[in-house]
mmCIF file of the N, C-alpha and C atoms, coordinates in Angstrom:
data_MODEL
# 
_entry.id   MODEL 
# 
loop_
_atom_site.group_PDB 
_atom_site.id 
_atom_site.type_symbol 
_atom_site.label_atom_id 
_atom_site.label_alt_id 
_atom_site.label_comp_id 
_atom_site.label_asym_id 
_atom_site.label_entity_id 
_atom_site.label_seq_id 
_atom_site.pdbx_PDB_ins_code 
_atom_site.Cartn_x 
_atom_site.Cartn_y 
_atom_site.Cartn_z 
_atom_site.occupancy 
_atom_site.B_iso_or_equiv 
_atom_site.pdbx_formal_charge 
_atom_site.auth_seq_id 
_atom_site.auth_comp_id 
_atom_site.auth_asym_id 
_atom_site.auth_atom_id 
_atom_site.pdbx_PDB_model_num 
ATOM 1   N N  . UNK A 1 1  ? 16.052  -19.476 18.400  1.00 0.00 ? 1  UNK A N  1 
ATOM 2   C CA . UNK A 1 1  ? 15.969  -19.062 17.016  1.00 0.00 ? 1  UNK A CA 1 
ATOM 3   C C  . UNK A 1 1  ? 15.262  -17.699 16.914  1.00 0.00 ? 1  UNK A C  1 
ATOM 4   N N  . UNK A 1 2  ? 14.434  -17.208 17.853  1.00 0.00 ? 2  UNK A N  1 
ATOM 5   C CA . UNK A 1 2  ? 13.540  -15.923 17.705  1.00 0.00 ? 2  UNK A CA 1 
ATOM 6   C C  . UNK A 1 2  ? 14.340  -14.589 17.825  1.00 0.00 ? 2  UNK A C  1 
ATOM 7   N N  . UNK A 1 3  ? 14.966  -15.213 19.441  1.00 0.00 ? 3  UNK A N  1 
ATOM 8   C CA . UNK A 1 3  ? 15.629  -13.977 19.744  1.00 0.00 ? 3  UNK A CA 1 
ATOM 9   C C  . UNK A 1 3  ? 16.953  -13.963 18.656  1.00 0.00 ? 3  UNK A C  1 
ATOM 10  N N  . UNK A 1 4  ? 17.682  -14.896 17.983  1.00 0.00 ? 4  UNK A N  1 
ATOM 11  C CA . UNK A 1 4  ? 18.487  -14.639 17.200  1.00 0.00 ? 4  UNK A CA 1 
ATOM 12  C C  . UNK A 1 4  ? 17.978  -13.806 15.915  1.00 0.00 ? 4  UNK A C  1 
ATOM 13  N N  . UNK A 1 5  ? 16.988  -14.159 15.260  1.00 0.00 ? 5  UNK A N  1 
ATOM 14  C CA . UNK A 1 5  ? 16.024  -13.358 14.871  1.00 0.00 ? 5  UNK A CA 1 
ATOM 15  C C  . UNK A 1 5  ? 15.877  -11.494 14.891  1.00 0.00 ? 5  UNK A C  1 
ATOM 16  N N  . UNK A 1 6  ? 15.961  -11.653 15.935  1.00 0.00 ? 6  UNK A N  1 
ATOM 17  C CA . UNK A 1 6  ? 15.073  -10.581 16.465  1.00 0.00 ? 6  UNK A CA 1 
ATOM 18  C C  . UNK A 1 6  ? 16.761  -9.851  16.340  1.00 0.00 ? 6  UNK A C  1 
ATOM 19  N N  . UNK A 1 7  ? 17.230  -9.834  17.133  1.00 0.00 ? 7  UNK A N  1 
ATOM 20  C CA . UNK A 1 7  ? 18.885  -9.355  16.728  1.00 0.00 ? 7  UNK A CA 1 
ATOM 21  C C  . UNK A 1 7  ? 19.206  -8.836  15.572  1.00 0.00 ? 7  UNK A C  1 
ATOM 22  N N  . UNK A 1 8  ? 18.924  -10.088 14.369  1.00 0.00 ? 8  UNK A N  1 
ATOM 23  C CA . UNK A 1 8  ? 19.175  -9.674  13.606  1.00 0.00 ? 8  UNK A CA 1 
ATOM 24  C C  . UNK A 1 8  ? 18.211  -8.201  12.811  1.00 0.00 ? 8  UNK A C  1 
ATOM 25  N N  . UNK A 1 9  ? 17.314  -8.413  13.090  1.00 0.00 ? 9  UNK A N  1 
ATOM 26  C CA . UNK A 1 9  ? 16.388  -7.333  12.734  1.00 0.00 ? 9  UNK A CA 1 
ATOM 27  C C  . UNK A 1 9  ? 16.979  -6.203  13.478  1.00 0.00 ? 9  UNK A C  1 
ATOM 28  N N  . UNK A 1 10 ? 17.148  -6.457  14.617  1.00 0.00 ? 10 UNK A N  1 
ATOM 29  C CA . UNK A 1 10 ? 17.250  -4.512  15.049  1.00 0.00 ? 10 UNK A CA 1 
ATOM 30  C C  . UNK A 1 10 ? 18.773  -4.113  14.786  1.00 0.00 ? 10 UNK A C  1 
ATOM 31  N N  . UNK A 1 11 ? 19.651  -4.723  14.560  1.00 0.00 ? 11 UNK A N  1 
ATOM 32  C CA . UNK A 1 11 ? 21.292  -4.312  13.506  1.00 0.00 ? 11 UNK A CA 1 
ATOM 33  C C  . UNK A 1 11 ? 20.707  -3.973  12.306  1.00 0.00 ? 11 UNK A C  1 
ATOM 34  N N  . UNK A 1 12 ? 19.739  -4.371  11.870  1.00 0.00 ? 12 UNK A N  1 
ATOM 35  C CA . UNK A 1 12 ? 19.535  -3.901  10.214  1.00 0.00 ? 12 UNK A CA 1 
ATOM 36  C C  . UNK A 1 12 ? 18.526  -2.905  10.939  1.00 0.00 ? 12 UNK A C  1 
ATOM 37  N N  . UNK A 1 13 ? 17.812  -2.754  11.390  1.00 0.00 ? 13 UNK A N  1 
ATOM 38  C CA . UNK A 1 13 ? 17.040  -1.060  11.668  1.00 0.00 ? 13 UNK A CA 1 
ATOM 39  C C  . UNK A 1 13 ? 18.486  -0.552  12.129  1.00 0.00 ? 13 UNK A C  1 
ATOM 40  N N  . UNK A 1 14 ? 19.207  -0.689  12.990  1.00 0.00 ? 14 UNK A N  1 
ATOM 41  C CA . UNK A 1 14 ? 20.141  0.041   13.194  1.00 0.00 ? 14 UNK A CA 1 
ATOM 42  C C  . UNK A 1 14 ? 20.926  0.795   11.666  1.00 0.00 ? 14 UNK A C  1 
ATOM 43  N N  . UNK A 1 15 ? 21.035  0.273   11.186  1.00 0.00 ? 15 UNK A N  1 
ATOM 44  C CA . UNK A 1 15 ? 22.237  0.229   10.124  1.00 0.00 ? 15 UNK A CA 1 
ATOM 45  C C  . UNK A 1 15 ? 21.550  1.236   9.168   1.00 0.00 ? 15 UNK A C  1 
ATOM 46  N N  . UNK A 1 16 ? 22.835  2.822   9.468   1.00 0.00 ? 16 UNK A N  1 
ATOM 47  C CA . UNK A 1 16 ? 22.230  4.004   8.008   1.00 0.00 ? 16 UNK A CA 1 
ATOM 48  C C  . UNK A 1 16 ? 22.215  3.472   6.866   1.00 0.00 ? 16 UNK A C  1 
ATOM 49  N N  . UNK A 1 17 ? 22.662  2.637   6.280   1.00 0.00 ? 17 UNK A N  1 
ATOM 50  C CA . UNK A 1 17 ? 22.342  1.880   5.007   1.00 0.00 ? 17 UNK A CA 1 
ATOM 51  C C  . UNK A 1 17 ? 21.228  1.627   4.964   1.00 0.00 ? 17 UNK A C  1 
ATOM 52  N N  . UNK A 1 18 ? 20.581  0.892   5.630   1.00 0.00 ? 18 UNK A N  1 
ATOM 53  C CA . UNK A 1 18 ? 19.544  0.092   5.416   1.00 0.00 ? 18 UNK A CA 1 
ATOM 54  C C  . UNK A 1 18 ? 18.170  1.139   5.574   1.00 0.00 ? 18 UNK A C  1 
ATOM 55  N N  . UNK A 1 19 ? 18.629  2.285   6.794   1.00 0.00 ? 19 UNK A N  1 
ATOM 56  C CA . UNK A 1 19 ? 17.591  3.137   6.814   1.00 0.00 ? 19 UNK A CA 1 
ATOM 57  C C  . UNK A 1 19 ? 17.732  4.191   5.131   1.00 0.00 ? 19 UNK A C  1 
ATOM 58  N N  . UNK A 1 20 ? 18.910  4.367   5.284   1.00 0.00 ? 20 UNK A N  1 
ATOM 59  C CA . UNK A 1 20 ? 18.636  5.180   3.866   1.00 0.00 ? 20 UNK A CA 1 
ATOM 60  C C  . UNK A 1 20 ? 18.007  4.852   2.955   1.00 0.00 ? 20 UNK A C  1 
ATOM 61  N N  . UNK A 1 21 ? 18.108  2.937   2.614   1.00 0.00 ? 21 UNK A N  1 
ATOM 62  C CA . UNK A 1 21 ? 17.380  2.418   1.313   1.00 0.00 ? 21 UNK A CA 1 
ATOM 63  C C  . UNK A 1 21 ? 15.690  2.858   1.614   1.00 0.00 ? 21 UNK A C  1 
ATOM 64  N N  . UNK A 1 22 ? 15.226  2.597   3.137   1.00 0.00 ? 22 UNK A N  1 
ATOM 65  C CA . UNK A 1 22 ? 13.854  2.019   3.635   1.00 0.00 ? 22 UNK A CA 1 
ATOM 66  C C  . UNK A 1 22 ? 13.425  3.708   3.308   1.00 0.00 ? 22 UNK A C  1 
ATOM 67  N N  . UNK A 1 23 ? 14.305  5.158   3.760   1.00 0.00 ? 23 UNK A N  1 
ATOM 68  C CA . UNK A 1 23 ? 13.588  5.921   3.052   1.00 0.00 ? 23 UNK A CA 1 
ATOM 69  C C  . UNK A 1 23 ? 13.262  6.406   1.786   1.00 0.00 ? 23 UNK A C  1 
ATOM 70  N N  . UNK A 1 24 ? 14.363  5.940   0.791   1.00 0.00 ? 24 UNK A N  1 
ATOM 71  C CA . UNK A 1 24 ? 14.008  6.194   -0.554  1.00 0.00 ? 24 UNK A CA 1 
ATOM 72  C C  . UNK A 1 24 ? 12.836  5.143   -1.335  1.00 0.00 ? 24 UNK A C  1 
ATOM 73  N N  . UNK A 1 25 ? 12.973  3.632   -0.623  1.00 0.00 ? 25 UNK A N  1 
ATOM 74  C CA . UNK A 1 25 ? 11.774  3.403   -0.721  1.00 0.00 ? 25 UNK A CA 1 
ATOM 75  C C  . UNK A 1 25 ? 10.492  4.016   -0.333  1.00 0.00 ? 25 UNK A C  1 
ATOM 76  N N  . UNK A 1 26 ? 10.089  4.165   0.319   1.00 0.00 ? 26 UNK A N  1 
ATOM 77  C CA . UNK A 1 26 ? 8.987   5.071   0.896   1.00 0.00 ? 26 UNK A CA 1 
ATOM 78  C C  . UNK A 1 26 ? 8.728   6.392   0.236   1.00 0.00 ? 26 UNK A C  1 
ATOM 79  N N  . UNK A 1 27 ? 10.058  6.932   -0.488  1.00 0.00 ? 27 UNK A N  1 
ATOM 80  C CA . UNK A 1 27 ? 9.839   8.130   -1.097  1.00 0.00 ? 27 UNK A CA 1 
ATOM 81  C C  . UNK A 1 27 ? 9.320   8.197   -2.962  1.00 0.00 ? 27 UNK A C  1 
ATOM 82  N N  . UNK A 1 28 ? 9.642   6.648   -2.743  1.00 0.00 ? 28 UNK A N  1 
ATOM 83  C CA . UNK A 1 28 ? 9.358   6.447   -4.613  1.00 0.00 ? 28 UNK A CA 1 
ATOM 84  C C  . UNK A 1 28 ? 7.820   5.696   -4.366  1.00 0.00 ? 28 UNK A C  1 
ATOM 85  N N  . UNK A 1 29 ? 7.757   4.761   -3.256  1.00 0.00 ? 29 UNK A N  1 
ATOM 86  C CA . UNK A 1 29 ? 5.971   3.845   -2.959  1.00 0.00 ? 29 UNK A CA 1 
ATOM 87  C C  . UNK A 1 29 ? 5.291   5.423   -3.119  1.00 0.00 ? 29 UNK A C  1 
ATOM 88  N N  . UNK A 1 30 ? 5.219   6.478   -2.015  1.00 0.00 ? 30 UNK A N  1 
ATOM 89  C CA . UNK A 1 30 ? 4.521   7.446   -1.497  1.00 0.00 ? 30 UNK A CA 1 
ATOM 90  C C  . UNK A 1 30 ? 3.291   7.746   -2.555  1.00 0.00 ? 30 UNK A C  1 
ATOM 91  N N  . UNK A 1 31 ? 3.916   7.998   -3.475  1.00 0.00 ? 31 UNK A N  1 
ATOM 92  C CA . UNK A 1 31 ? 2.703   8.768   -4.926  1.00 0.00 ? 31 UNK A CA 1 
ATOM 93  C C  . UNK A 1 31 ? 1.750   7.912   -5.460  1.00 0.00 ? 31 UNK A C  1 
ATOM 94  N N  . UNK A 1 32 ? 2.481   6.434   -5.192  1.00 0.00 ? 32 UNK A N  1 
ATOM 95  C CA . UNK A 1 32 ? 1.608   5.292   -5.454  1.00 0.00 ? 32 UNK A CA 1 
ATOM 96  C C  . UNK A 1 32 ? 0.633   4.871   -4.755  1.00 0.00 ? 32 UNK A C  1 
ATOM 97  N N  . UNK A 1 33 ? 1.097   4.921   -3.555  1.00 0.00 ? 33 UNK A N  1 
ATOM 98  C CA . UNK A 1 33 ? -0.107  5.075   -1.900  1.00 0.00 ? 33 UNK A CA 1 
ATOM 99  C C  . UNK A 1 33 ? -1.080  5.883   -1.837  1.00 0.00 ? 33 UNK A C  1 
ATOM 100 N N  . UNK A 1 34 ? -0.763  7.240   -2.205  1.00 0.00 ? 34 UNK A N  1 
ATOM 101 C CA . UNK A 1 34 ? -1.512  7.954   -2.164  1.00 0.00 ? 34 UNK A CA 1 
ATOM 102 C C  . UNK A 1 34 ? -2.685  7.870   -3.098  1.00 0.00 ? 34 UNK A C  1 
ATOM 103 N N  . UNK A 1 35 ? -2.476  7.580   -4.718  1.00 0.00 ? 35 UNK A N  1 
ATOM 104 C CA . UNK A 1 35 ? -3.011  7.170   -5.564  1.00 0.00 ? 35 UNK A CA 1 
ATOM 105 C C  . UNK A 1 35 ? -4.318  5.980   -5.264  1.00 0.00 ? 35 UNK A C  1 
ATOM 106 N N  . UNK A 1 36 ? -3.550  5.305   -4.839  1.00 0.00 ? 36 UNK A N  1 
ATOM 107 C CA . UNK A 1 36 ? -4.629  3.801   -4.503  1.00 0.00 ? 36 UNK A CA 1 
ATOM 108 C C  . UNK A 1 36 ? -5.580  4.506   -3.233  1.00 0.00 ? 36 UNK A C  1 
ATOM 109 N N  . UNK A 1 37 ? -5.057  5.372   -2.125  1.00 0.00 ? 37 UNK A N  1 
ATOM 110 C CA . UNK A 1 37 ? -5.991  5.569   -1.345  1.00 0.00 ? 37 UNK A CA 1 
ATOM 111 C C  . UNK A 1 37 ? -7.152  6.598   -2.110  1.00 0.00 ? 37 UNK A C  1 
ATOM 112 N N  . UNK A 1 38 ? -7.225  7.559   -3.151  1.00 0.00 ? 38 UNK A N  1 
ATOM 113 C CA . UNK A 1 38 ? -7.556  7.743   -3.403  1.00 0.00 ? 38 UNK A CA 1 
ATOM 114 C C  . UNK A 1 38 ? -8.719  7.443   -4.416  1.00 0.00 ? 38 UNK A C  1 
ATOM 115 N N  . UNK A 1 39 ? -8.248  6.297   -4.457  1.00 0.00 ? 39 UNK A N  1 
ATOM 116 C CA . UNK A 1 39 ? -9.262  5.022   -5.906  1.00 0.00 ? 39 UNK A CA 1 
ATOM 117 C C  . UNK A 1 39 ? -9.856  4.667   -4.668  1.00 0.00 ? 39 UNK A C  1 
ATOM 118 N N  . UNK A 1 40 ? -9.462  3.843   -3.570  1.00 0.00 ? 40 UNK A N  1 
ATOM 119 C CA . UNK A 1 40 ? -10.570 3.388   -2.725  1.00 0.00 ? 40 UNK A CA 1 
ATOM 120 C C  . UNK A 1 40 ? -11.518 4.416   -2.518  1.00 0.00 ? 40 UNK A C  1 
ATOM 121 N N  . UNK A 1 41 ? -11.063 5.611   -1.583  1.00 0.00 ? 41 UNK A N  1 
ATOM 122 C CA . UNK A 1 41 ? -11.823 6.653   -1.182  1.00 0.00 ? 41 UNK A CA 1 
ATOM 123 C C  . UNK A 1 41 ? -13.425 6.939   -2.575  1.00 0.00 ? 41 UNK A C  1 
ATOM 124 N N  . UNK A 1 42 ? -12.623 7.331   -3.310  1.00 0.00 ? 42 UNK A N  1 
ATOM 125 C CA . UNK A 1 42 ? -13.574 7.523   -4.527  1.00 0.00 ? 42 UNK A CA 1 
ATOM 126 C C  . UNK A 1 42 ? -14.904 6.225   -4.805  1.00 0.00 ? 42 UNK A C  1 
ATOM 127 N N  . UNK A 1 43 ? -14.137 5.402   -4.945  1.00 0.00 ? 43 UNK A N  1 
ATOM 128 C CA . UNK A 1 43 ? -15.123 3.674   -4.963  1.00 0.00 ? 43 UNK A CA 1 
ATOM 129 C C  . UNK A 1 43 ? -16.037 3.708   -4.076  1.00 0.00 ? 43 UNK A C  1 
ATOM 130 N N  . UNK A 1 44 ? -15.370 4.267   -2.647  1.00 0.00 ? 44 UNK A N  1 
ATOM 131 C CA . UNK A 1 44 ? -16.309 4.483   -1.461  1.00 0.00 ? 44 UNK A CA 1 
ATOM 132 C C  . UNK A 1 44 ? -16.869 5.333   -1.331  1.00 0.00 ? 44 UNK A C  1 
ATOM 133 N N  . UNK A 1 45 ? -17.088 6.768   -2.196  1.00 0.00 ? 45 UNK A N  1 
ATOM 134 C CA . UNK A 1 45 ? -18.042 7.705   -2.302  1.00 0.00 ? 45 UNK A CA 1 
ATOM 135 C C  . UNK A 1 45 ? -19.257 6.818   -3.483  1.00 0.00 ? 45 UNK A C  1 
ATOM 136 N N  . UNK A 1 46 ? -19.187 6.048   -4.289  1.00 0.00 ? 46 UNK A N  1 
ATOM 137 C CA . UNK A 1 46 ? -19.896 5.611   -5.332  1.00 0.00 ? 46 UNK A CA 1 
ATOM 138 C C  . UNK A 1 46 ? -20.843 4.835   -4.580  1.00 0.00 ? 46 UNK A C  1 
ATOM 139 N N  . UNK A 1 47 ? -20.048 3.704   -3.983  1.00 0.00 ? 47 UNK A N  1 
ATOM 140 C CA . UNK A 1 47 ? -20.593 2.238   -3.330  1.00 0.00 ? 47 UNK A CA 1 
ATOM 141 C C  . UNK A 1 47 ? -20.143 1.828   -1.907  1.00 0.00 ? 47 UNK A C  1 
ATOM 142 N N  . UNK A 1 48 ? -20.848 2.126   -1.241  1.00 0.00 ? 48 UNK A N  1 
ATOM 143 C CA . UNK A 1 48 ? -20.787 1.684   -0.153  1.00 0.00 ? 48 UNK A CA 1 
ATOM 144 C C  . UNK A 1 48 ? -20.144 0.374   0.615   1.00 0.00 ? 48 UNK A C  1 
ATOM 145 N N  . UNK A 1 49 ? -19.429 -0.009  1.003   1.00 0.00 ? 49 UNK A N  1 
ATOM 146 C CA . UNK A 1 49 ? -18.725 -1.188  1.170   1.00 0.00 ? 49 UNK A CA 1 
ATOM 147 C C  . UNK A 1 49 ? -19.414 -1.592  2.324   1.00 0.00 ? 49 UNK A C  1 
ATOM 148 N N  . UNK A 1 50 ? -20.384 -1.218  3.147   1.00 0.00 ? 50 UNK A N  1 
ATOM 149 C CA . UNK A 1 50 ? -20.646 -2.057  3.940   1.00 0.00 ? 50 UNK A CA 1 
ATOM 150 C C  . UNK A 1 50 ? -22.000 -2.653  4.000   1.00 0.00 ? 50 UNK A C  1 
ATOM 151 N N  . UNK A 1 51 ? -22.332 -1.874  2.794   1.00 0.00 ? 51 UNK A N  1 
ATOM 152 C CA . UNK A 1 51 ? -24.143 -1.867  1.980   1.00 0.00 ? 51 UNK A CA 1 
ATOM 153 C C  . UNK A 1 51 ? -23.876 -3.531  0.804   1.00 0.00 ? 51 UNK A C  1 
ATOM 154 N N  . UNK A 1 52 ? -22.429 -3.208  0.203   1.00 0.00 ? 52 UNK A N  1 
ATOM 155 C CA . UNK A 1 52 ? -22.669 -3.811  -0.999  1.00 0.00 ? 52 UNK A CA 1 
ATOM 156 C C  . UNK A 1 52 ? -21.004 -3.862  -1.187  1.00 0.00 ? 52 UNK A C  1 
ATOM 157 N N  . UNK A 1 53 ? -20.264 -4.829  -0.235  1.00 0.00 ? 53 UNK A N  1 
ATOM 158 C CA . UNK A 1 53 ? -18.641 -5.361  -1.072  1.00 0.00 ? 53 UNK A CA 1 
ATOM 159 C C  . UNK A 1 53 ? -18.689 -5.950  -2.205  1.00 0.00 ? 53 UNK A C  1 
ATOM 160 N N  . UNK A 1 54 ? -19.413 -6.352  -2.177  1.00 0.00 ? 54 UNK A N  1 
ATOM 161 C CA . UNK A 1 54 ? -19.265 -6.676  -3.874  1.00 0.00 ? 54 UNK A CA 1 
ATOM 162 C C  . UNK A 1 54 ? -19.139 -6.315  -4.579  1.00 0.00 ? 54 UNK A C  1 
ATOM 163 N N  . UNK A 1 55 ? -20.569 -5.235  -4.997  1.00 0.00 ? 55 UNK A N  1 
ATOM 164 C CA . UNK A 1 55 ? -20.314 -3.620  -5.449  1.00 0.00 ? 55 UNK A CA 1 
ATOM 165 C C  . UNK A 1 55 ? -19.103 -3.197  -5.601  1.00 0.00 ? 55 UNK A C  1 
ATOM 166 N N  . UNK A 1 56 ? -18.385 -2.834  -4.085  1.00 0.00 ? 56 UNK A N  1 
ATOM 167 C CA . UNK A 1 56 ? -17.389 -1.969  -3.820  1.00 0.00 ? 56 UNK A CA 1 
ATOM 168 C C  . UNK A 1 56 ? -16.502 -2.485  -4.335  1.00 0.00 ? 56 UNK A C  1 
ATOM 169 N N  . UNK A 1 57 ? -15.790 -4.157  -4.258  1.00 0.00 ? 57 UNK A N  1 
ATOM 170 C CA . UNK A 1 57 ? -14.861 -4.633  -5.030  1.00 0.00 ? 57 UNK A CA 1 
ATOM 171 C C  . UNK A 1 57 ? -15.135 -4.389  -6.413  1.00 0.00 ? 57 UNK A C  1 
ATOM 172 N N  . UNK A 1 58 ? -15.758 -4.930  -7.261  1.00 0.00 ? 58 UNK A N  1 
ATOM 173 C CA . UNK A 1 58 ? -16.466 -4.925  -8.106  1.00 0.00 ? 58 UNK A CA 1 
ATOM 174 C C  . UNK A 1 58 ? -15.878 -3.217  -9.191  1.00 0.00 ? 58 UNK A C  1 
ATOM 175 N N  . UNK A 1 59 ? -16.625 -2.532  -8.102  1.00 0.00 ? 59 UNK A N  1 
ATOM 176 C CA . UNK A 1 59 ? -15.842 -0.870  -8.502  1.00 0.00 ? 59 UNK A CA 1 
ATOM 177 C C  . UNK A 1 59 ? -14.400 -0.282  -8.575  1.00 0.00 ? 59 UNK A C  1 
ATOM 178 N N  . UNK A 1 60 ? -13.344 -1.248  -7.624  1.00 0.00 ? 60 UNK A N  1 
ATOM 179 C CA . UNK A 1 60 ? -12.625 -1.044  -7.254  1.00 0.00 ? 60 UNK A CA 1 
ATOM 180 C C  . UNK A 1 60 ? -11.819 -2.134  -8.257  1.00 0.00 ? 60 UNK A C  1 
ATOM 181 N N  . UNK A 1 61 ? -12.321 -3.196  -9.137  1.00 0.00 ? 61 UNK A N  1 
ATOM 182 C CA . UNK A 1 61 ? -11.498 -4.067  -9.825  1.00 0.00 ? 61 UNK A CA 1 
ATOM 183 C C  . UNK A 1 61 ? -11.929 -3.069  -11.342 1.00 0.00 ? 61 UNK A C  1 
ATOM 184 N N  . UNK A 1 62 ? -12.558 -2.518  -11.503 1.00 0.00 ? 62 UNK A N  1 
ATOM 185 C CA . UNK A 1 62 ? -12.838 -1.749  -12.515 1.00 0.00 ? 62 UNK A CA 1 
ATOM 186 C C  . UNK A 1 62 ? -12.552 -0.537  -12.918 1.00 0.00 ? 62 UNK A C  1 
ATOM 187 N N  . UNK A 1 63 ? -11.819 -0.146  -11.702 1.00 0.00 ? 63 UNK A N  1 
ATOM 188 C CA . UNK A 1 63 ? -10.993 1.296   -11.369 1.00 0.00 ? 63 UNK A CA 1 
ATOM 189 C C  . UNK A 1 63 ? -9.729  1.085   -11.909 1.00 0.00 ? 63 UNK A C  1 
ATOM 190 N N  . UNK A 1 64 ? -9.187  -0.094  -11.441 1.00 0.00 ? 64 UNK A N  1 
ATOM 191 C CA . UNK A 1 64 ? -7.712  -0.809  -11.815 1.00 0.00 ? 64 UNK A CA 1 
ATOM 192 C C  . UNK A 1 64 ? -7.734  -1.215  -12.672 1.00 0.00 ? 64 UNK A C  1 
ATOM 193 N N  . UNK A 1 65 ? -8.620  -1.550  -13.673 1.00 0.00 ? 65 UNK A N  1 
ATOM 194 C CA . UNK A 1 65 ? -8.531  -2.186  -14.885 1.00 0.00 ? 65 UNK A CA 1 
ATOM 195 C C  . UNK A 1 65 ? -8.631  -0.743  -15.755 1.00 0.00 ? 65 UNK A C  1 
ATOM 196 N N  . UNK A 1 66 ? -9.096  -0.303  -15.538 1.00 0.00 ? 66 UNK A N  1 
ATOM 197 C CA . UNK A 1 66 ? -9.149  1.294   -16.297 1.00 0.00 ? 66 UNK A CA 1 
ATOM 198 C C  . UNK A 1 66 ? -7.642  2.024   -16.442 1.00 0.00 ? 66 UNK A C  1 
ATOM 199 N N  . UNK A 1 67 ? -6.949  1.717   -15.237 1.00 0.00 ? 67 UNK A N  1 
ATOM 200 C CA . UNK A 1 67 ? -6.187  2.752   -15.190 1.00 0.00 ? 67 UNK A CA 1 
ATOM 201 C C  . UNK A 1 67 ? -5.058  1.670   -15.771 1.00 0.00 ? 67 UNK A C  1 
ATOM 202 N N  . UNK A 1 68 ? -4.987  0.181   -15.988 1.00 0.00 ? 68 UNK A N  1 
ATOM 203 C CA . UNK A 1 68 ? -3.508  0.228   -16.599 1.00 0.00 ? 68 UNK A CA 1 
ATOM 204 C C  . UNK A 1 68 ? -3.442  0.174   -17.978 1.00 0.00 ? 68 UNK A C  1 
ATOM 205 N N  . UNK A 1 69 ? -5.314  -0.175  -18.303 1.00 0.00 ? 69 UNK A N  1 
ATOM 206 C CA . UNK A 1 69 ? -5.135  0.388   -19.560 1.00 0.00 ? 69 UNK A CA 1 
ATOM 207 C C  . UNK A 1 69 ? -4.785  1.637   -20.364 1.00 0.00 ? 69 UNK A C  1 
ATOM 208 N N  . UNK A 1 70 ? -4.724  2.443   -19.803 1.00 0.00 ? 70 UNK A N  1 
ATOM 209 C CA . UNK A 1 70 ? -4.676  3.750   -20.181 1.00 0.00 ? 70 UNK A CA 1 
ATOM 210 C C  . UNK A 1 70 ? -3.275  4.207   -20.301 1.00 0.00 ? 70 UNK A C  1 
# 
């Protein structure tokens, strides 16, 4: 069952279809990725995550709540 599996996975990496979708995904996620790394980064200039996760979550659930209100 694995290696049938596994087959099937590398025909679909094979397949320009499938790569074309996987890069336009990646090209529409990208701005969003970048975004969130940047909310962590920031959270982690404020609060230290290894002083105080709690904190850091804490900052980081309050970052996200900010921004879909807006």
């Amino acid at each position: 069952m694995r290696a049938a599996l596994f087959q099937i996975v590398r025909r679909l990496a094979a397949d320009p279809r499938v790569q074309e979708k996987a890069v336009d995904l990646m090209q529409r996620a990208k701005p969003k990725l970048q975004a969130a790394a940047a909310e962590i980064r920031s959270a982690a200039r404020d609060v230290d995550p290894r002083q105080d996760p709690r904190g850091f979550a804490r900052r980081l659930k309050q970052g996200w709540t900010d921004r879909t209100r807006s």
